[in-house]
C-alpha positions in Angstrom: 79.2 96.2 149.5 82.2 95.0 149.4 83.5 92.6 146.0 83.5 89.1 147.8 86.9 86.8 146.4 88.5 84.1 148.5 92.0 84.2 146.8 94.0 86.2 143.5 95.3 84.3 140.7 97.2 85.7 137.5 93.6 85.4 135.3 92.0 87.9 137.6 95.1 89.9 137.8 95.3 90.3 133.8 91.5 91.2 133.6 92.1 94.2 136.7 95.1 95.1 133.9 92.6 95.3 130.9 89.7 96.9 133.0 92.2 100.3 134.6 94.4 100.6 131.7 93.6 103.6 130.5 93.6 105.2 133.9 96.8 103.3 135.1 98.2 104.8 131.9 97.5 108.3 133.3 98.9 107.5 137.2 102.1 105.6 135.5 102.7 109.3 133.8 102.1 111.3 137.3 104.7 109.0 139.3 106.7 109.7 136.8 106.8 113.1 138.0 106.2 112.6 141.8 109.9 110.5 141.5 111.5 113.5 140.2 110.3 115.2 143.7 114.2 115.4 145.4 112.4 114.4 148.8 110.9 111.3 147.1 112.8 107.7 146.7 110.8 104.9 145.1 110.8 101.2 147.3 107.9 99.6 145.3 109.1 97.9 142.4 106.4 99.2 139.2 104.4 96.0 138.8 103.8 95.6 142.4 103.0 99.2 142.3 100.8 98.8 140.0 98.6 95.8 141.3 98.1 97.7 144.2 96.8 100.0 142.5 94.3 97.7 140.7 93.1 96.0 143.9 92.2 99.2 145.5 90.2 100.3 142.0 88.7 97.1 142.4 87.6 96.7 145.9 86.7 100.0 146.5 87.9 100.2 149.9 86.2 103.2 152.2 90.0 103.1 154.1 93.2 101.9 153.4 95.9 101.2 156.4 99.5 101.6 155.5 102.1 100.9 157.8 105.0 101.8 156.5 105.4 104.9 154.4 109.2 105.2 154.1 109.6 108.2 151.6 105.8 107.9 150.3 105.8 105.8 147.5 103.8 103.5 147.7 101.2 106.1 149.2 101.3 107.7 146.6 100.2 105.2 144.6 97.6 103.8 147.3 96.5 108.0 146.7 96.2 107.6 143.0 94.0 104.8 143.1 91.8 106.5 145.5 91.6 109.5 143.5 90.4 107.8 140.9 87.6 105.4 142.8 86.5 109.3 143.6 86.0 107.3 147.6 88.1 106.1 149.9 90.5 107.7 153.0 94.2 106.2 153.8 95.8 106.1 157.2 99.5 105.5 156.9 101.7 105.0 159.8 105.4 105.2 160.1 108.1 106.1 162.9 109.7 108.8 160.6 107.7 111.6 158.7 109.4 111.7 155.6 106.4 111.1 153.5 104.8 113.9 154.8 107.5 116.2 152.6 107.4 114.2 149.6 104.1 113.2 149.1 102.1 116.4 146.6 99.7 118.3 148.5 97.6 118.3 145.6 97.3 114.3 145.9 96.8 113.8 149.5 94.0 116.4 149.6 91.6 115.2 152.3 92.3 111.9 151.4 95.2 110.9 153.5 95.8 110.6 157.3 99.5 110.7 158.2 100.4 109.3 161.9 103.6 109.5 163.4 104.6 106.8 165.6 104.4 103.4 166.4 101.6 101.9 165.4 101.7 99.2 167.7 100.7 101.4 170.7 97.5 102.4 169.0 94.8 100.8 171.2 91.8 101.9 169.4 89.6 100.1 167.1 90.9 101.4 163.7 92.1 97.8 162.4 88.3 96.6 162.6 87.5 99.6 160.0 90.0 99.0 158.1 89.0 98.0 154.2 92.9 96.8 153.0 95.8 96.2 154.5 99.2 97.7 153.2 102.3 96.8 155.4 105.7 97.9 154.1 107.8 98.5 157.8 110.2 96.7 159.9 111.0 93.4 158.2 112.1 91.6 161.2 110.4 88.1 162.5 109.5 89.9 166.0 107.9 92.6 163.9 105.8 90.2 161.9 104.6 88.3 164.8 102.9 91.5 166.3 101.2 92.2 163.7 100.5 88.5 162.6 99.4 88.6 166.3 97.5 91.3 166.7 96.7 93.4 163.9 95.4 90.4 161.5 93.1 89.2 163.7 91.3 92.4 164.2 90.9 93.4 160.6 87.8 92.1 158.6 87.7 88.9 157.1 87.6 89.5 152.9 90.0 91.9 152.7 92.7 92.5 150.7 96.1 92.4 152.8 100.0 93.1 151.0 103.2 92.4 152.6 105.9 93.7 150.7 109.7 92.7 150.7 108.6 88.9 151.0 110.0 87.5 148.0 113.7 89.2 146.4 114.7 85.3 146.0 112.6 82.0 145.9 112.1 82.0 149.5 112.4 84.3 152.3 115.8 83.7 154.0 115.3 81.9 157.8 114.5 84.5 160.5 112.5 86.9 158.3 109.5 88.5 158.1 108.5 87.0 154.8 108.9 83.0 156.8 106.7 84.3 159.5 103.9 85.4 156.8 104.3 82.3 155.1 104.1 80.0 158.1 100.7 82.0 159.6 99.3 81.5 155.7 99.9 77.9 155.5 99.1 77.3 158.8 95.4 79.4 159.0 95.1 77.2 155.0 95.3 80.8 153.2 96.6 81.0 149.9 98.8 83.8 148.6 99.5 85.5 145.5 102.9 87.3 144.1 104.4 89.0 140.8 107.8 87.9 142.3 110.1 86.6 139.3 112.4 84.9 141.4 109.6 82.9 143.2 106.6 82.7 140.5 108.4 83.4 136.9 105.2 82.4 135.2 103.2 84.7 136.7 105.5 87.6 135.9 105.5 86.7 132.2 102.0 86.5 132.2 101.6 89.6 133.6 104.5 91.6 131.4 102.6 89.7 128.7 99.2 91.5 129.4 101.5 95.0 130.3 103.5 94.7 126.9 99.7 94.0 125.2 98.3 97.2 126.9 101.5 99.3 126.6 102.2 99.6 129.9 106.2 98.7 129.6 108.2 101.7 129.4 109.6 101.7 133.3 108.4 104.1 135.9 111.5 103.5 137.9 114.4 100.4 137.8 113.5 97.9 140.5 112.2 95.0 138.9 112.3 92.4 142.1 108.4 93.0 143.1 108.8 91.0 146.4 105.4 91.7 147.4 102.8 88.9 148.9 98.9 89.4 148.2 96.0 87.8 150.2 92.6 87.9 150.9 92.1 87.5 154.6 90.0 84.8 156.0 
């Protein structure tokens, strides 16, 4: 059964930190290693890499959808967690195959799906299974309102959702993908959770606060914007 919450805050967030630390220890060390891979080129930012990470430990999701997959990793990441739930599949979905080169063998296993090509001609009914929601791909308004459109609706209520590149400064700039999020959220009364210094400071101290109390510091790459937006879906 899946873990019923209507909405994240920074208290549940910290205890998900304190509950996986050992293991989240372990994967920080292994990416490590996968971003020496010369194919691989990190885009998620490590504490939004990491709460991802957490959410699928916690959930327990039987599939993850990610659309977007760039060099692979944040699928990577989305593997580690499944590894270590011991359940789970991801489908990932991307226009380029990049991933499928940089991504360890070892770690996809028979875990991982890789489809290449637009997702948005898929006219099955693989949203309605899916358990979370990862979407990392075209950051354009037009893009969002597809899938804002047509691939939120379909997708179970109570399920985790991310949306990364949201928040790199306090708001998204006009014309984005992050204002059409934020729009569809207020206007379906959905509330949304981010690490993103330059739009909730307090919640990234709290967090490097917890991280610095679990050792968890030392950095697995240099970004440090974590634009990514959290929700449960209604």
């Amino acid at each position: 059964m899946r873990p019923v919450l209507e909405s994240l805050d920074v208290e549940f967030v910290r205890e998900l930190y304190r509950a996986h630390a050992a293991d989240l220890k372990n994967v920080r060390v292994a990416q490590r290693s996968i971003l020496g891979v010369p194919a691989m080129k990190a885009k998620l930012d490590d504490v939004e890499a990491e709460l991802t990470y957490l959410l699928i430990r916690h959930f327990r999701p039987e599939l993850v959808t990610e659309v977007g997959t760039f060099h692979g990793w944040s699928t990577t990441w989305i593997l580690q967690a499944l590894r270590d739930n011991g359940t789970g599949r991801l489908a990932s979905y991307d226009l380029i195959d990049n991933a499928v080169r940089a991504v360890p063998r070892e770690l996809a296993g028979d875990r991982w799906d890789f489809h290449h090509g637009d997702v948005r001609r898929r006219d099955d009914d693989w949203a309605a299974k899916t358990d979370y929601l990862f979407i990392d791909a075209a950051h354009t308004a037009s893009f969002a309102r597809w899938y804002l459109a047509n691939l939120l609706p379909a997708v179970p209520s109570g399920i985790p959702v991310s949306v990364h590149d949201v928040f790199h400064r306090r708001r998204p700039l006009p014309f984005t993908e992050g204002v059409e999020v934020l729009r569809w959220l207020k206007e379906h009364d959905i509330e949304y959770f981010t690490a993103a210094p330059a739009h909730a400071r307090e919640v990234y101290r709290r967090l490097t606060e917890v991280r610095a109390e679990l050792g968890l510091t030392e950095p697995v790459h240099t970004g440090t914007d974590n634009p990514m937006l959290y929700f449960i879906k209604g």
